[in-house]
N, C-alpha and C positions, 0 to 999 in steps of 0.2 A: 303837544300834550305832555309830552314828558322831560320836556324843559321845563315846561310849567310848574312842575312839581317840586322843580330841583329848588325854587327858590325859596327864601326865610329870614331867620334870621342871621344876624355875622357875628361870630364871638373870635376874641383871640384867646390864648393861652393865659390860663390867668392864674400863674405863676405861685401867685402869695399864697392862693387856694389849696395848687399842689402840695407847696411845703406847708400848711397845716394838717393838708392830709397824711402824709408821712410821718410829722412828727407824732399826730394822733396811732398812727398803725407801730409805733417804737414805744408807745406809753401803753395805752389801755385799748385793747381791743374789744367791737360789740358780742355778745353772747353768741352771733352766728358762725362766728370764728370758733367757737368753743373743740369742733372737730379737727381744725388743724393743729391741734397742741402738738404733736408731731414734729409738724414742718415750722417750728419756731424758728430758725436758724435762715429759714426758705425763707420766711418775711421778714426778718433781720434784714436779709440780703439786700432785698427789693427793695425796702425804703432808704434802707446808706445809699445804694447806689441809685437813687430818682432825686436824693437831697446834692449828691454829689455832680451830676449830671448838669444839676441846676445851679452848678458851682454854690450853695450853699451850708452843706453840711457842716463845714468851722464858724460857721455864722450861727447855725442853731443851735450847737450845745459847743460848751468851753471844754477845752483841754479836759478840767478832771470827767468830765460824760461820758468823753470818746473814752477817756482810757478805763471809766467804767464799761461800758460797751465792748471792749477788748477783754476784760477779764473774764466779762458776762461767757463770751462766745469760747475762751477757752478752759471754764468751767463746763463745757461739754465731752473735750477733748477726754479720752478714757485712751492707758496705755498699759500692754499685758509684757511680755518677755519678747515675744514676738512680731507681735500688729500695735498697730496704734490707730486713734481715728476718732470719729465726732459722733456722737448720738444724734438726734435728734431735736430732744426735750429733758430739762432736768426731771422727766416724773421717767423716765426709763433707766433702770437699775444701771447702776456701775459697772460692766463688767463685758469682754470682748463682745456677745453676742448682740449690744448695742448698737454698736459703730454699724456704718453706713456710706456709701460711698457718695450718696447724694448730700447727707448731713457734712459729709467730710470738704466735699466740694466748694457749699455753701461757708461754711467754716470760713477756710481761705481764702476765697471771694471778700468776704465781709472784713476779714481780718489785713488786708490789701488794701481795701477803701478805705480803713482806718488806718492804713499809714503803719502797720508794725511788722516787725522786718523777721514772722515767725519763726522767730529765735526759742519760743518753747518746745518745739515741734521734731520730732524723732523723725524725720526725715524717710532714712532707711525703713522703719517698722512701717512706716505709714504707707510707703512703695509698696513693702512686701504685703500690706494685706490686701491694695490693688491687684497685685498680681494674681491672688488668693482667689480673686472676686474673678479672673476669668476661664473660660470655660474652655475644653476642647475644641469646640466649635471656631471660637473664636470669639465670642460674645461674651459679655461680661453680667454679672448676677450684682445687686445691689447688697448684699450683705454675705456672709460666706456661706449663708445656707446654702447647697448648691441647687434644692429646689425650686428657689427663687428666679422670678423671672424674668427672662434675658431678650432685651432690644436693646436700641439704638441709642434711647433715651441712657443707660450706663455704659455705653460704649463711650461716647462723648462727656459724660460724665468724668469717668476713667481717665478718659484722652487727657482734659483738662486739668484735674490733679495732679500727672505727671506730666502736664505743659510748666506746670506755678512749682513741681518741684524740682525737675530733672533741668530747668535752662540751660545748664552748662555742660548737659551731657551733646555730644554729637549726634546720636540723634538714638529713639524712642529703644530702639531693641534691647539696648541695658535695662529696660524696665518692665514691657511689654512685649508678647507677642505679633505685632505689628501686621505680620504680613498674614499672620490667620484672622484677624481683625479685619483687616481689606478684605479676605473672603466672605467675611460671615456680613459688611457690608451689600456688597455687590450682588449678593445671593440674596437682598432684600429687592435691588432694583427690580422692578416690575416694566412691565408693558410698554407703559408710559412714558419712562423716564425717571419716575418717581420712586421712592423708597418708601415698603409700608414697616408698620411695628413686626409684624410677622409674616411669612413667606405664603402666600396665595392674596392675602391681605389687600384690599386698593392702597395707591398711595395715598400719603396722609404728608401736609404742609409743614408738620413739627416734627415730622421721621426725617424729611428730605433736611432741613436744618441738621437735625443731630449728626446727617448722614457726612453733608458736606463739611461742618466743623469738624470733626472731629476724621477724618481726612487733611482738611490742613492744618489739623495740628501735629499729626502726624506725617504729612506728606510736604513738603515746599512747595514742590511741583503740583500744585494742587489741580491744576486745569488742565493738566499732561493725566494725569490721574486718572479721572471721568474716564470711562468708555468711549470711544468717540465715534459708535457708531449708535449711542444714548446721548450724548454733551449736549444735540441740537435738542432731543426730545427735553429734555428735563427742563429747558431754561424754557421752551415752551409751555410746560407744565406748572413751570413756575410763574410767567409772565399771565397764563389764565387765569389766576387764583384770583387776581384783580376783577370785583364785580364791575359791573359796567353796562348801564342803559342808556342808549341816546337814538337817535333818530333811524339807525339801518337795523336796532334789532328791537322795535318798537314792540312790536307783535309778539316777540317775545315777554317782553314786561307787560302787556295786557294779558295774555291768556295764561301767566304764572300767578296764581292768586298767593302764590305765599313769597312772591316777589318786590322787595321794600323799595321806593327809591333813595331812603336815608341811607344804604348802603350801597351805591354808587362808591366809587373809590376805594373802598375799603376790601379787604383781602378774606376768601374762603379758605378751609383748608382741605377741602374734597368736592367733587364734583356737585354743585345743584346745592351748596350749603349756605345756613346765612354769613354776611360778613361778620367779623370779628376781632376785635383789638389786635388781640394775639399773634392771630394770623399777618397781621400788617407787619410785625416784627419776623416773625419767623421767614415770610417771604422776601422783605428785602433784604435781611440780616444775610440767609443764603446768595441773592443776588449780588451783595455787597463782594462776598467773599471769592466769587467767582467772577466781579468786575464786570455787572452787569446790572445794574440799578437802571439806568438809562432808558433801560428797554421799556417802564411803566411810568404812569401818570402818575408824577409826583406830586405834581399839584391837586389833582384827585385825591391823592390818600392821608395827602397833609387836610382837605376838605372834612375827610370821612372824620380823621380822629381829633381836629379840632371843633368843627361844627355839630358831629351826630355822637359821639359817645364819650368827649370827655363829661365828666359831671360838672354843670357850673353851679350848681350849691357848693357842694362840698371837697371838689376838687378832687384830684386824681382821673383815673378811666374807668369807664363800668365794660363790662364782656361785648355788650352789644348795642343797638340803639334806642333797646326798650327803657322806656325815660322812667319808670319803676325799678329798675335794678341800682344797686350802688354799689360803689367802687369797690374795689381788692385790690391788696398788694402789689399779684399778679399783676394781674392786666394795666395798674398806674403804672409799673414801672413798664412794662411792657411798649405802653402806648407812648412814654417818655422817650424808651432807647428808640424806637423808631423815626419819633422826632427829627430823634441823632443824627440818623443816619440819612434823614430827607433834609439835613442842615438846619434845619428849624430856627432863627435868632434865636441867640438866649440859652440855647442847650447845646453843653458840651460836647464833644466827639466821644466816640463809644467804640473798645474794641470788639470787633464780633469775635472774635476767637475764643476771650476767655471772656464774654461777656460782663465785661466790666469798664467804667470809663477809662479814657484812656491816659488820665492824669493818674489815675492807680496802677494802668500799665504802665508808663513811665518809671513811680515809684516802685515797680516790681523789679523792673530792670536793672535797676538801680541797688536793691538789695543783695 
């Protein structure tokens, strides 16, 4: 019975769709978008690097675009005497209390896939207000307010800034607290294995991501790192995220009424959750880094995000596999870098570290 279900139709990746859809999310977005004015920089991001992925990005706009789109993004850039750093949105005033360290991230992401060798960019100032943004603890605040709230998700933020600024330093301490950072991590691991947003918290699939990247960006020895009397739990924690119905837990998918089979394959990000684009990224992106992809059905998950949630109208990925939802930024690029990382034809390699392709790593290095 539950083979039976699995069957349908067969779509492949259809490509063209994608990059109309990104070129659409870089021109005019719909009214329901109107709430992220915000994170403009955050969808900037997503669609350079899903056109770039698809090695098309110099194919869809010429020279002068991109280098509009470069000045675009550091017309956000705001610098005082001592911090420096990226807003948001041009509708947020000029002035330090803008900047953001997630804006700041996305900034230099985008400005990496576009090939420019952030030569406007105060270096230093932009370090120091990193620094600014972390906390006793050891945990970092997303802006300098210090009542702002502190997890994982701008730990790895942080990390990643002074990964794309400091390369040539020997390693993170000239910039960051480091080793209070490892604590205020490890003091998130839970039970499980897993890493939540905050301490009592269950694990959650995009804590454990933020947890492990931003770890090896600051760690080498990334798998020496792990606790090793957790290393086995968490890649277990990670490897169940993978839904999964077939013939020994049959009983299970009968008596789950909120149990789908179109999410076979596809990756939770907490216990008894539906599957979800996202999570397909987040879980192997972590398994990647710790040199364990192996462990899950790849062929499953390349199933889930080709057959059940990419959009074939209109290309890109939607969140889930309700055939009423559509796409976002998010979750296209999302479902794209995952792609990557299951080798998918056709899409480029992707580095997990500084989430970005890895022909922009290259030209980072290179810089």
């Amino acid at each position: 019975m539950v083979e039976n279900e699995m069957k349908g139709k067969v779509y492949n990746l259809d490509v063209k769709k994608h990059i109309s859809c990104h070129k659409r999310f870089l021109s005019l977005l719909p009214s329901k978008f109107e709430s992220e004015d915000s994170n403009k920089l955050a969808m900037a991001y997503f669609s350079l690097a899903s056109l770039e992925l698809m090695g098309t990005l110099h194919d869809s706009f010429n020279d002068f675009e991109l280098q509009e789109f470069v000045d675009y993004i550091y017309s956000h850039l705001i610098e005082s005497e001592q911090v420096s750093g990226f807003r948001g949105s041009l509708t947020y005033l000029k002035r330090v209390e803008s900047i953001d360290l997630a804006s700041t991230c996305f900034a230099l992401q985008c400005l990496l896939i576009l090939g420019d060798s952030l030569g406007r960019i105060d270096k230093k100032k932009v370090l120091f207000f990193v620094q600014s943004c972390q906390k006793n603890n050891g945990g970092f605040t997303n802006t300098l307010d210090s009542l702002n709230a502190k997890d994982l998700r701008y730990c790895m933020i942080a990390a990643t800034v002074c990964k794309i600024l400091c390369k040539d330093f020997p390693n993170y301490s000239q910039a960051i607290d480091t080793e209070s950072l490892k604590s205020f991590i490890y003091g998130l691991q839970t039970y499980d294995g897993g890493f939540s947003m905050c301490k009592g918290d269950e694990s959650h699939g995009g804590m454990v991501f933020c947890a492990i990247d931003t770890l090896s960006l600051i760690d080498e020895n990334l798998r020496r790192s792990i606790h090793l009397d957790k290393a086995s739990m968490l890649l277990e924690f990670l490897v169940h995220r993978q839904v999964h119905f077939g013939k020994y837990n049959e009983q299970e998918y009968l008596q789950n009424e909120n149990a789908d089979m179109r999410d076979n394959g596809g990756f939770n990000g907490r216990l008894n959750k539906y599957a979800d684009t996202c999570y397909v990224f987040w879980t192997l992106a972590s398994l990647e880094l710790l040199g364990f992809t192996h462990l899950i059905d790849e062929k499953a998950a390349i199933n889930f995000l080709v057959q059940n949630t990419q959009n074939i109208y209109m290309g890109g990925f939607n969140k889930t596999t309700d055939e009423d939802e559509f796409p976002d930024p998010f979750h296209s690029f999302l479902g794209l870098s995952a792609l990557s990382i299951l080798k998918y034809p056709g899409i480029q390699s992707l580095n997990c570290q500084l989430v970005i392709p890895q022909s922009s790593y290259v030209h980072w290095k290179s810089t």
